[in-house]
Backbone and ligand atoms as CSV (ligand in chain L), in Angstrom:
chain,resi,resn,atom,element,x,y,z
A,1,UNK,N,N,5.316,-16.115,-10.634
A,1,UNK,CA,C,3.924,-15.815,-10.938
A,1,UNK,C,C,3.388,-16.790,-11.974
A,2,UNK,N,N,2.235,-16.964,-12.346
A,2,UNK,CA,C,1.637,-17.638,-12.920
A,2,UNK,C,C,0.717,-18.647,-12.565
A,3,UNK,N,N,1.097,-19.775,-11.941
A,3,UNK,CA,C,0.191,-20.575,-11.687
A,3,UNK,C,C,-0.975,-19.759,-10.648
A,4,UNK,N,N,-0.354,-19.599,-9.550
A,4,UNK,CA,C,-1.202,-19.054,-8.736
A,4,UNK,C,C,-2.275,-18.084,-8.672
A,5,UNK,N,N,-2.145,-17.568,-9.782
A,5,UNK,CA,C,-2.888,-16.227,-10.368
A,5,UNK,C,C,-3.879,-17.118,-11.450
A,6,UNK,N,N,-3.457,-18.111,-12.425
A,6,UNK,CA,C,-4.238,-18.456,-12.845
A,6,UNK,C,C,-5.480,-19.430,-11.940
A,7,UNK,N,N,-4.678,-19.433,-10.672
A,7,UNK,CA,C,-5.628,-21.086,-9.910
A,7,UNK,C,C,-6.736,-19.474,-9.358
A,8,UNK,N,N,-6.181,-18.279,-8.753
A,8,UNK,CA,C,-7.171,-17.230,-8.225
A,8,UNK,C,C,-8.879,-16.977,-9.433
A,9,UNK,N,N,-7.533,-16.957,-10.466
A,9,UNK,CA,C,-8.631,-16.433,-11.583
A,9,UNK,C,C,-9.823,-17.733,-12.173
A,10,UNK,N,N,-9.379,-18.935,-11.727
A,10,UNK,CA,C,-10.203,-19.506,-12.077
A,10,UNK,C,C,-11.227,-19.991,-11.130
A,11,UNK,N,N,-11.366,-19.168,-9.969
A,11,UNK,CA,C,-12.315,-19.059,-8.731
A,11,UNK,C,C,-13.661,-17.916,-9.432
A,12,UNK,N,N,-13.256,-17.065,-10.628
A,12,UNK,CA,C,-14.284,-16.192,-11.057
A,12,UNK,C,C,-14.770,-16.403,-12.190
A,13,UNK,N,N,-15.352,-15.559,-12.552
A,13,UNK,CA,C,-16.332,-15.970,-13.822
A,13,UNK,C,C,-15.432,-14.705,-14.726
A,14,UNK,N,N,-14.960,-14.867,-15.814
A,14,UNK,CA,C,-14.544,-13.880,-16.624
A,14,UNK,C,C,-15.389,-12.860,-17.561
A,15,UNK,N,N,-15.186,-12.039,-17.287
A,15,UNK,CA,C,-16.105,-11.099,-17.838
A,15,UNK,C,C,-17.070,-10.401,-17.062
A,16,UNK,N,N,-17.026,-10.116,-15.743
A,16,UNK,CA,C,-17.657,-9.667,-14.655
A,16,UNK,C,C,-16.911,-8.770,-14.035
A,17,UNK,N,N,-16.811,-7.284,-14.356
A,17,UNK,CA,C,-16.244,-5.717,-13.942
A,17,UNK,C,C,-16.549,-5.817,-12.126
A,18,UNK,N,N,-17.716,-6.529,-12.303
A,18,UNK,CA,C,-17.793,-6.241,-10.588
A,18,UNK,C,C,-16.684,-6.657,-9.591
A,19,UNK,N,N,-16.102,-7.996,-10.237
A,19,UNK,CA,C,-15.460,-8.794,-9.725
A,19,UNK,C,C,-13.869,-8.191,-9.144
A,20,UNK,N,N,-14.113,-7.332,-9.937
A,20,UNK,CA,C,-12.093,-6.766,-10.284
A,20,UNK,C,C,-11.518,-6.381,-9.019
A,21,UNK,N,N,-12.414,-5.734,-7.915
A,21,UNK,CA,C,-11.820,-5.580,-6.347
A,21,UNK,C,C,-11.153,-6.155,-5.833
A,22,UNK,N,N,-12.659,-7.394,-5.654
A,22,UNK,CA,C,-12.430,-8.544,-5.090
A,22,UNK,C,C,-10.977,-9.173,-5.605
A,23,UNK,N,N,-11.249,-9.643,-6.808
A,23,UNK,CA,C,-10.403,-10.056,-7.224
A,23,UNK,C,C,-8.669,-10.033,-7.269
A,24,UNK,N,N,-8.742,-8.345,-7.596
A,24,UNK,CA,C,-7.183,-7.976,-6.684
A,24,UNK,C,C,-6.542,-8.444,-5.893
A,25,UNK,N,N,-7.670,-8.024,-4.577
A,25,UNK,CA,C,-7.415,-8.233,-3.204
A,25,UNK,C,C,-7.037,-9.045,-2.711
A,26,UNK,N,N,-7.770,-10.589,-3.367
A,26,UNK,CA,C,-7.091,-12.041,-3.461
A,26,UNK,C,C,-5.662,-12.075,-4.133
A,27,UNK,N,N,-5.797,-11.613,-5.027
A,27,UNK,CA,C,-4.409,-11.519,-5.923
A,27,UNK,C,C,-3.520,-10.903,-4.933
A,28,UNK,N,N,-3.524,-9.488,-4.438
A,28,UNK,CA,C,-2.278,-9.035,-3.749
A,28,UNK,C,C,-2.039,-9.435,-2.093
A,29,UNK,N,N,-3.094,-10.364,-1.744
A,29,UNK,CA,C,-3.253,-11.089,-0.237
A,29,UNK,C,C,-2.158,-12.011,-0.628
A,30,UNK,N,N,-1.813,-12.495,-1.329
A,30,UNK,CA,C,-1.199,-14.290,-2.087
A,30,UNK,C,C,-0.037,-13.668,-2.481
A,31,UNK,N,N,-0.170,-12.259,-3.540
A,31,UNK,CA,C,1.625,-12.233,-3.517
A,31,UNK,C,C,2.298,-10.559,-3.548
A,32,UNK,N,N,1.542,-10.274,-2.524
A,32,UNK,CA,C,2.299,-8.753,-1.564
A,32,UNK,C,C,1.576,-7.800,-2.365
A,33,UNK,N,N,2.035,-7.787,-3.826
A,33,UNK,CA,C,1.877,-6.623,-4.724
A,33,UNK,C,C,1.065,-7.065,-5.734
A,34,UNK,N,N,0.746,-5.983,-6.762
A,34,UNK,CA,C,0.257,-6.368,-7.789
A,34,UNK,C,C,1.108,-5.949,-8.927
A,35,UNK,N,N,1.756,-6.896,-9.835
A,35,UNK,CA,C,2.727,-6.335,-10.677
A,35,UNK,C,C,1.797,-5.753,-11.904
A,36,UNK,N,N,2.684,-5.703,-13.209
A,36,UNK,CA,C,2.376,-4.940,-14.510
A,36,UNK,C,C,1.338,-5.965,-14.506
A,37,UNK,N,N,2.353,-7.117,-14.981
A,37,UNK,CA,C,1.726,-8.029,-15.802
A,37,UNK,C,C,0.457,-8.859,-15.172
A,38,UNK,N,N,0.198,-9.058,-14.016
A,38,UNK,CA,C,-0.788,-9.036,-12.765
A,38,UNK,C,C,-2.245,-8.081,-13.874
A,39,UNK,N,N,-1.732,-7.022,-13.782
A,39,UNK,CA,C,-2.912,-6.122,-14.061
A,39,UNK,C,C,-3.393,-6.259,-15.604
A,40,UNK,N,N,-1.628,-6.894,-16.310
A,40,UNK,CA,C,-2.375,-6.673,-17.693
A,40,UNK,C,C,-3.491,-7.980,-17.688
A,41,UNK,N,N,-3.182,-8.854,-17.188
A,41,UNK,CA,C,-3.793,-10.513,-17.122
A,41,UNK,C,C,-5.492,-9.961,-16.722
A,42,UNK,N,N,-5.167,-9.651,-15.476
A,42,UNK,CA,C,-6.758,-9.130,-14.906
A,42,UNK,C,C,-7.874,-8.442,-15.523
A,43,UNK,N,N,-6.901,-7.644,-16.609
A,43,UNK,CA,C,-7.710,-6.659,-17.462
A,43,UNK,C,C,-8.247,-7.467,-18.607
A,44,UNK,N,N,-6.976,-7.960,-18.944
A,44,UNK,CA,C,-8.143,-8.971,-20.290
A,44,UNK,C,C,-9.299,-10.169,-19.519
A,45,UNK,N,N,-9.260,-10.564,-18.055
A,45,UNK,CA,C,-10.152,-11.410,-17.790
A,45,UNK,C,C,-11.754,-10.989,-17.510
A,46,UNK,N,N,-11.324,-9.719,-17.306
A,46,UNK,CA,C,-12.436,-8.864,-16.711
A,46,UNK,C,C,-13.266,-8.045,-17.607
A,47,UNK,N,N,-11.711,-7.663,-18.700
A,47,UNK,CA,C,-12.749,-7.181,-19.736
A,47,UNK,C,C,-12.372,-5.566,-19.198
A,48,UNK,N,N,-11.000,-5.356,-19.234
A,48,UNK,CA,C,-11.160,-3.466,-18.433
A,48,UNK,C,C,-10.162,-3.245,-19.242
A,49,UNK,N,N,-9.157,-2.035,-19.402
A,49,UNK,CA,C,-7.770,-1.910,-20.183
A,49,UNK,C,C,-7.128,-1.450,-19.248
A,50,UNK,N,N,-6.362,-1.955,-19.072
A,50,UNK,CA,C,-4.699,-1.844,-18.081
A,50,UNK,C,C,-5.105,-0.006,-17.176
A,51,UNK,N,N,-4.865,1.087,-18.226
A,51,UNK,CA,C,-5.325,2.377,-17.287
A,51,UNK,C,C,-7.151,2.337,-16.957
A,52,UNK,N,N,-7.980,1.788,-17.397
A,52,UNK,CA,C,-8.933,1.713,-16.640
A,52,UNK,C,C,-8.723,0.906,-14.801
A,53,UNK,N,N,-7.985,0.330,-14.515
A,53,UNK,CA,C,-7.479,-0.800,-13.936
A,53,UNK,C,C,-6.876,-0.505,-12.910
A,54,UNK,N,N,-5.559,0.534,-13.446
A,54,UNK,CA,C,-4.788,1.559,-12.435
A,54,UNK,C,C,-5.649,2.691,-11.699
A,55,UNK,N,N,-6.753,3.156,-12.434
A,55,UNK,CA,C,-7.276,4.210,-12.396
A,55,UNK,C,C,-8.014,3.699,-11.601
A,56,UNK,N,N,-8.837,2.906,-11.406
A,56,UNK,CA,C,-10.245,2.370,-10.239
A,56,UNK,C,C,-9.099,1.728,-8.868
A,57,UNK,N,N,-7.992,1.248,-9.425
A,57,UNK,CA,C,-7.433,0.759,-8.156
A,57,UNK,C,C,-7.149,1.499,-7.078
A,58,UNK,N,N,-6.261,2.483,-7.816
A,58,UNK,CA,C,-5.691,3.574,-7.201
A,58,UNK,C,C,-6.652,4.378,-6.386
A,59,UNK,N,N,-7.668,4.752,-6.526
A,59,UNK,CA,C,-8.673,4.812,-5.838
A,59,UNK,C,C,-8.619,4.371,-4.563
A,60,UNK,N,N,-8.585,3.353,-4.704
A,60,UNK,CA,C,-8.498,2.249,-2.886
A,60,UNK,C,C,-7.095,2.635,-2.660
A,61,UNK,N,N,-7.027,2.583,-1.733
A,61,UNK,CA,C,-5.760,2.672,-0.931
A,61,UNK,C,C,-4.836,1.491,-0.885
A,62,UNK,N,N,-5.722,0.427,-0.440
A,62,UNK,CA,C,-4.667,-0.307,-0.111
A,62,UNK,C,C,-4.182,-0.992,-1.338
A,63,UNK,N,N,-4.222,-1.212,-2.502
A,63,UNK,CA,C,-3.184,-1.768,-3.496
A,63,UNK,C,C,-1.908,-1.472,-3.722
A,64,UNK,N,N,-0.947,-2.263,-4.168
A,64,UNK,CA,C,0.323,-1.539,-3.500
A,64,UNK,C,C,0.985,-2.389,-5.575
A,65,UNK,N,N,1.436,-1.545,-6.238
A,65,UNK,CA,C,2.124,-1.864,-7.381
A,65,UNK,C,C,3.699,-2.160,-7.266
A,66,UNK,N,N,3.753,-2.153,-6.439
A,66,UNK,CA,C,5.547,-2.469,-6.268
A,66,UNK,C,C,6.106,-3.275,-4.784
A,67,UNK,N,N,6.286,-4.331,-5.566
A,67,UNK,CA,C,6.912,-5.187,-3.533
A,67,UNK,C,C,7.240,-4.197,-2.486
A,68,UNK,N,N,6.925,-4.222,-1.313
A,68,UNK,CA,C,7.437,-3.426,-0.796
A,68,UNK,C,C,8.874,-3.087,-0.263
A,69,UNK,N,N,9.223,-2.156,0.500
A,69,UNK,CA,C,10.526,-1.596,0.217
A,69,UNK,C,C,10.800,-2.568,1.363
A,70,UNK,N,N,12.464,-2.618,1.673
A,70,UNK,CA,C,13.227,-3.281,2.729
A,70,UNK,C,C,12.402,-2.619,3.972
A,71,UNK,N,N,12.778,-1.032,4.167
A,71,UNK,CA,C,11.706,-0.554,4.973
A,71,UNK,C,C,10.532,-0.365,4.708
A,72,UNK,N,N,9.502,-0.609,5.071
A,72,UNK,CA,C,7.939,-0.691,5.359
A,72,UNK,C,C,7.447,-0.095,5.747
A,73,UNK,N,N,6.713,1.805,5.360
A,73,UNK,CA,C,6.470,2.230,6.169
A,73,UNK,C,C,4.433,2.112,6.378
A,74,UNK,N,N,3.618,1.365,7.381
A,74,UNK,CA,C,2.048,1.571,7.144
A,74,UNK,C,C,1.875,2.522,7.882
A,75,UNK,N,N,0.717,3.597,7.642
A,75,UNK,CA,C,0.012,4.215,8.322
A,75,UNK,C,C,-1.412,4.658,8.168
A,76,UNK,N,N,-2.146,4.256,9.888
A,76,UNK,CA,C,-3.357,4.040,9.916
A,76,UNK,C,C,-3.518,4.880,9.179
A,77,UNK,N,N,-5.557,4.978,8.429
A,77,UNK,CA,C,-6.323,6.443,8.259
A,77,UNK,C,C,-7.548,5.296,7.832
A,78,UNK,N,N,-7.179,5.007,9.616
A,78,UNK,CA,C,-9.100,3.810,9.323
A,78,UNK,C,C,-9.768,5.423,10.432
A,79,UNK,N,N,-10.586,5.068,10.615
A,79,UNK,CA,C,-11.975,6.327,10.933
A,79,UNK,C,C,-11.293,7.272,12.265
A,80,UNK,N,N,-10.644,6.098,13.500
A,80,UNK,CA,C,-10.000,6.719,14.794
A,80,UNK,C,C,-8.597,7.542,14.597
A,81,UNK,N,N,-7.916,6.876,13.698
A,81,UNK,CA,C,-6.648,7.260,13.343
A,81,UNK,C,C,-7.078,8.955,12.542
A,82,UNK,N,N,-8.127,8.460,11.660
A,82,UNK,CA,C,-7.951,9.738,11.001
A,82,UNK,C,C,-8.794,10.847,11.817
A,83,UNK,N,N,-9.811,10.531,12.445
A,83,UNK,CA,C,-10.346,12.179,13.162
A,83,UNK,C,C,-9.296,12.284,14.473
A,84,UNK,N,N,-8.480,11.712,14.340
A,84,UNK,CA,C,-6.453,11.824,15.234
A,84,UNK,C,C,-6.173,12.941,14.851
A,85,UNK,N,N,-5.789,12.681,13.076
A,85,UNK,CA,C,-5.426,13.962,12.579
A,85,UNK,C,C,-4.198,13.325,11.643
A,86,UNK,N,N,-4.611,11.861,11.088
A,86,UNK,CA,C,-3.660,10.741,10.390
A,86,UNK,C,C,-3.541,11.728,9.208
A,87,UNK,N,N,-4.502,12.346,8.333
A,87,UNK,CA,C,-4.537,12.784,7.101
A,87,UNK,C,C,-2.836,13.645,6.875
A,88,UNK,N,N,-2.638,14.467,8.180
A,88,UNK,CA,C,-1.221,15.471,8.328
A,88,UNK,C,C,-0.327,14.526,8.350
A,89,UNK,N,N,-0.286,13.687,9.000
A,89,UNK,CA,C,0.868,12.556,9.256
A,89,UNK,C,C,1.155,11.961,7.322
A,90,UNK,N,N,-0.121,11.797,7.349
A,90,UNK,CA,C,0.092,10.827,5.874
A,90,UNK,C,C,0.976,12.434,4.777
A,91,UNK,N,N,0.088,13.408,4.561
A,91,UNK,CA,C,1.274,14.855,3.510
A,91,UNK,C,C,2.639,14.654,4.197
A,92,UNK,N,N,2.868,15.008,5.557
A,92,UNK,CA,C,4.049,14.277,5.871
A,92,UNK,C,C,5.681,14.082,5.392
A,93,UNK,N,N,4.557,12.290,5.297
A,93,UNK,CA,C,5.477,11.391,5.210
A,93,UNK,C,C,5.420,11.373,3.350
A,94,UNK,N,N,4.293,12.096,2.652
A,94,UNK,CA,C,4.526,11.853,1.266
A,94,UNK,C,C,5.692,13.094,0.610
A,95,UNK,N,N,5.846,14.024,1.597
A,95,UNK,CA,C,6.437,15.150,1.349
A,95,UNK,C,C,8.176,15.003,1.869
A,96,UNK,N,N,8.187,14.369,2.871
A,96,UNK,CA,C,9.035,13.888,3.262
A,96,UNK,C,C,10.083,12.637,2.453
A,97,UNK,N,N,9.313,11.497,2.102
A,97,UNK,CA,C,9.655,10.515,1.048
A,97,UNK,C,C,9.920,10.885,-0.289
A,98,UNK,N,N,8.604,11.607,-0.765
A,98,UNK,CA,C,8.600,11.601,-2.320
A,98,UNK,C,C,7.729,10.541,-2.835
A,99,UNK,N,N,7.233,9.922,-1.802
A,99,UNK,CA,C,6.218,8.813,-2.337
A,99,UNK,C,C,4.792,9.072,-2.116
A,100,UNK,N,N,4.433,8.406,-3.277
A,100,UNK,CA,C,2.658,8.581,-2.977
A,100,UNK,C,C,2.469,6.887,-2.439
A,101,UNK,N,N,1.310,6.931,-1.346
A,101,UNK,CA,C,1.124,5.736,-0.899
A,101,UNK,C,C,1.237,4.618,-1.829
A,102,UNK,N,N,1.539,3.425,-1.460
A,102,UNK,CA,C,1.454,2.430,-2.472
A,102,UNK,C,C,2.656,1.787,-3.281
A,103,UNK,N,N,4.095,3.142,-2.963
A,103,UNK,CA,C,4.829,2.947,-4.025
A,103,UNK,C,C,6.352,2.400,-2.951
A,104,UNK,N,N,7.152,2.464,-3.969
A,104,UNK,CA,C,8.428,2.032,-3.402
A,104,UNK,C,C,9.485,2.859,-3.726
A,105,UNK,N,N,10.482,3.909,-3.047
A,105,UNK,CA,C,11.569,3.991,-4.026
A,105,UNK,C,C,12.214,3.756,-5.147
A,106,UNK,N,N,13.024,3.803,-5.532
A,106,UNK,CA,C,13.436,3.326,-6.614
A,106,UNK,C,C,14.192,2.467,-6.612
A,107,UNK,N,N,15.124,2.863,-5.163
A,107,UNK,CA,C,16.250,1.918,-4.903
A,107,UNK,C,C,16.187,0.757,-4.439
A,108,UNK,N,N,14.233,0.618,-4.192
A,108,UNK,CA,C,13.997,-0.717,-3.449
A,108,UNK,C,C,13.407,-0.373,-1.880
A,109,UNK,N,N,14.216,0.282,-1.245
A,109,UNK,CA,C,14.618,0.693,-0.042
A,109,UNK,C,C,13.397,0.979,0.774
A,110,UNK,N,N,12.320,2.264,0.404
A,110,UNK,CA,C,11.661,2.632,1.390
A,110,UNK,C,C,10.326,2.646,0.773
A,111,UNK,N,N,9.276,1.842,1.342
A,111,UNK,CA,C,7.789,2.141,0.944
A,111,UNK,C,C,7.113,2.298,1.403
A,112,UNK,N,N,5.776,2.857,1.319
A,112,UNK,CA,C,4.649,3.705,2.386
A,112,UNK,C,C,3.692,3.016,1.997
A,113,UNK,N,N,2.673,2.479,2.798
A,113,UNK,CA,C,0.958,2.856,2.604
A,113,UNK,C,C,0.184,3.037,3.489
A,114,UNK,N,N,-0.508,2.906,2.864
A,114,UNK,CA,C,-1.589,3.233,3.887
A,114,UNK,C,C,-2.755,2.351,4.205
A,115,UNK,N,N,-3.372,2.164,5.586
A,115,UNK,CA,C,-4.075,0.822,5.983
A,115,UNK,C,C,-5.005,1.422,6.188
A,116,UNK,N,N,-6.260,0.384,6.572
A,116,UNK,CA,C,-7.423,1.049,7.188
A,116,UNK,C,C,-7.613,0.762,8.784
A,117,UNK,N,N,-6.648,-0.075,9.418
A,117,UNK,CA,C,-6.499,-0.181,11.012
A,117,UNK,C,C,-6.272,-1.459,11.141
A,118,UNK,N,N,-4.974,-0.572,12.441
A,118,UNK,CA,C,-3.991,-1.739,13.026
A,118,UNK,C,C,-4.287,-1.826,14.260
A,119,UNK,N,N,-5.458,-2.402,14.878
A,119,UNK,CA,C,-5.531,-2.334,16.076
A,119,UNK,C,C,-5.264,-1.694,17.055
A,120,UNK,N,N,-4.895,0.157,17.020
A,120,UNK,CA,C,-4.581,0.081,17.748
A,120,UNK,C,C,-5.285,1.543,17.891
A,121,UNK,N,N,-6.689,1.373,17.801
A,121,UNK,CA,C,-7.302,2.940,17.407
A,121,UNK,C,C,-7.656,4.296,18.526
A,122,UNK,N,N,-7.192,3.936,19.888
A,122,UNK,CA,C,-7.436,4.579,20.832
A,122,UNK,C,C,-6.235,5.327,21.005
A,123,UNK,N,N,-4.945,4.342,20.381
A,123,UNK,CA,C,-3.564,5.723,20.170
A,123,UNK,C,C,-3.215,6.060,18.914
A,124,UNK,N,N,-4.593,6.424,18.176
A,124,UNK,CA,C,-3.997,7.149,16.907
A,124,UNK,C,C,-3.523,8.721,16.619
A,125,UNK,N,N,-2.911,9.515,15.695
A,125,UNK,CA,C,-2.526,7.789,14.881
A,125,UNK,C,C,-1.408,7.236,14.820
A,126,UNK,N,N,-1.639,6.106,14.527
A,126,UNK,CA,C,-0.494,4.992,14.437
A,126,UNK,C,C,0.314,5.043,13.386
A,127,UNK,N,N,1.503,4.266,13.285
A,127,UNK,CA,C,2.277,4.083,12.029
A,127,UNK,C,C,3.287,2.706,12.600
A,128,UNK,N,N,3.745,2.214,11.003
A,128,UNK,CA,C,4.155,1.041,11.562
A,128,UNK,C,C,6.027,0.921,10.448
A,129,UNK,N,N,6.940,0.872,11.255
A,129,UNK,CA,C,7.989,0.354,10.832
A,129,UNK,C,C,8.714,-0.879,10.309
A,130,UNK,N,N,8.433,-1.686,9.468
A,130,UNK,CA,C,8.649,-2.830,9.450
A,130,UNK,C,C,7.653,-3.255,10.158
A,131,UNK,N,N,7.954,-4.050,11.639
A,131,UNK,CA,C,6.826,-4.640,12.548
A,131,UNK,C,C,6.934,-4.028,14.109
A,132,UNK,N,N,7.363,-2.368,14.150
A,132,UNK,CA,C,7.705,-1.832,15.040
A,132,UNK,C,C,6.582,-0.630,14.751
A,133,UNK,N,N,5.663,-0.651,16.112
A,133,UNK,CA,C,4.064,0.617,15.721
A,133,UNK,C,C,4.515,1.779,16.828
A,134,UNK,N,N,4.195,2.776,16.063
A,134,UNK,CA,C,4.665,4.096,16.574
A,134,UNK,C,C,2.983,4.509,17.292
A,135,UNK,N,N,2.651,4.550,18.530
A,135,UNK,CA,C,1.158,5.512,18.510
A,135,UNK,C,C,1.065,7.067,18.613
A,136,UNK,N,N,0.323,7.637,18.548
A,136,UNK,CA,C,0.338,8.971,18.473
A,136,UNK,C,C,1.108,10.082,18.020
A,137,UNK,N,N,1.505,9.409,16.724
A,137,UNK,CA,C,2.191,10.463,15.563
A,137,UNK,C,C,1.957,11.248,14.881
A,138,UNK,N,N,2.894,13.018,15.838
A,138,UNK,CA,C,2.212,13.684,15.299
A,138,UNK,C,C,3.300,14.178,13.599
A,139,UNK,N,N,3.045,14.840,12.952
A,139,UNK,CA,C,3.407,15.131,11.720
A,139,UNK,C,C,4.538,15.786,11.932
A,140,UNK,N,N,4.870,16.346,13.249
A,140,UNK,CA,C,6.589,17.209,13.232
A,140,UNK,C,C,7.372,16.114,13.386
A,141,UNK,N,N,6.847,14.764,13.590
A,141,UNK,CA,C,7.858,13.822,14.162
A,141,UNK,C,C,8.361,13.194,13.093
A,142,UNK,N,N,7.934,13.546,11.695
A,142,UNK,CA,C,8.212,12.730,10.481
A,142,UNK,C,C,9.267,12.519,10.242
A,143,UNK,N,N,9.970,14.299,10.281
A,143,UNK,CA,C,11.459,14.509,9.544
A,143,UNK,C,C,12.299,13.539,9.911
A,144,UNK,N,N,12.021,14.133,11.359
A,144,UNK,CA,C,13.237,12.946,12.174
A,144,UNK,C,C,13.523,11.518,12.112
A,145,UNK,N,N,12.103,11.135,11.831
A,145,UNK,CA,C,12.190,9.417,11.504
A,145,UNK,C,C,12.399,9.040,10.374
A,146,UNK,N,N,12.241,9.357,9.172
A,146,UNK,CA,C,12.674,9.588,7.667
A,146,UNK,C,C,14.461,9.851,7.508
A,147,UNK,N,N,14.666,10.875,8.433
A,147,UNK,CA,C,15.829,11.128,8.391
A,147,UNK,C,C,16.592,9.655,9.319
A,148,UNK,N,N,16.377,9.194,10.377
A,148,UNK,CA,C,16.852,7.939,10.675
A,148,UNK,C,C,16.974,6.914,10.261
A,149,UNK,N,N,15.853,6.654,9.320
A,149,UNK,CA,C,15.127,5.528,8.574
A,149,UNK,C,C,16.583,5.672,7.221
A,150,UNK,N,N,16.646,6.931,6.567
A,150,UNK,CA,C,17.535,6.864,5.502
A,150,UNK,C,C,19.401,6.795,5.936
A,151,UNK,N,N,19.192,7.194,7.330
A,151,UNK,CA,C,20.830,6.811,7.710
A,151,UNK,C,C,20.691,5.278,8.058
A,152,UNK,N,N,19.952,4.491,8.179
A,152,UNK,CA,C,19.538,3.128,8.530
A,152,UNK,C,C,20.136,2.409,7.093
A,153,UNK,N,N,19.376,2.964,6.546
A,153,UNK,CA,C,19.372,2.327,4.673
A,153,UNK,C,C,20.686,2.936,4.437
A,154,UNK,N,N,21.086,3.973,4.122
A,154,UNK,CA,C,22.481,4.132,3.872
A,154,UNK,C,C,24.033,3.220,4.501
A,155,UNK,N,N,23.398,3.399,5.646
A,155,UNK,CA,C,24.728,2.672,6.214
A,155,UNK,C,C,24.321,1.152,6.227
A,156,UNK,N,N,23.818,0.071,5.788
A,156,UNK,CA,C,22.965,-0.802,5.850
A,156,UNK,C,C,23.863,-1.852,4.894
L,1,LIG,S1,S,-8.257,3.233,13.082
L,1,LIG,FE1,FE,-6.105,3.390,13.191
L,1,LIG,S2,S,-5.541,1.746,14.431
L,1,LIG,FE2,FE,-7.663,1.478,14.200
């Protein structure tokens, strides 16, 4: 880290709150996640404090604070996916994991988020394994794939 974040940041004007979305978004397009120190940098450019920062991000969905896991889990809840019935799928898989979107295990291993659409909105909803898309997932099907997913990682 470093250069690259400074070459992003010097595409903006410092001191402009509006900017901080945008700005992310570039930031975590370029390098997966957004770390600590990512946010502490952003906050002094912008002019926000680190939990103001977490707090507006977190908000959006898609920011993700931790690389993601070996396994990858996305799932739609763009507009088709969710009047599907994505919202059940997503308690789920957070009930199931222990994760709130965005995050990673601890061990590295397994991370969730959530997208706003993967092309594929006529079989929602969708979910995506690594680079393997599940369509029409309904929420009883979680256990079972969680439970595969962690004999995957265990024996791995
Ligand atoms: S809305 Fe879910 S794939 Fe498009």
């Amino acid at each position: 880290m470093g250069t690259e974040i400074d070459t992003i940041l010097k595409k903006y004007n410092a001191g402009r709150r509006e900017d901080l979305i945008p700005l992310l978004q570039e930031i975590q397009d370029d390098n997966g996640h957004l770390s600590e120190e990512v946010i502490v940098k952003v906050g002094s450019f912008v002019g926000l404090s680190t939990t103001k920062i977490y707090g507006l991000a977190t908000f959006y969905d898609q920011f993700k604070f931790f690389p993601a896991g070996k396994i990858r889990i996305r799932i739609c809840n763009g507009t088709s996916c969710f009047l599907n019935g994505s919202l059940a799928v997503i308690n789920k898989i957070r009930e199931e994991t222990g994760l709130n979107a965005g995050q990673t295990s601890r061990d590295g291993k397994l991370s969730y988020e959530i997208v706003t659409c993967m092309g594929g909105c006529n079989n929602g909803p969708v979910i995506s394994v690594n680079d393997e898309y599940h369509p029409f997932v309904k929420p009883d099907q979680i256990p079972e794939l969680i439970k595969k997913l962690r004999f995957f990682i265990d024996n791995d």
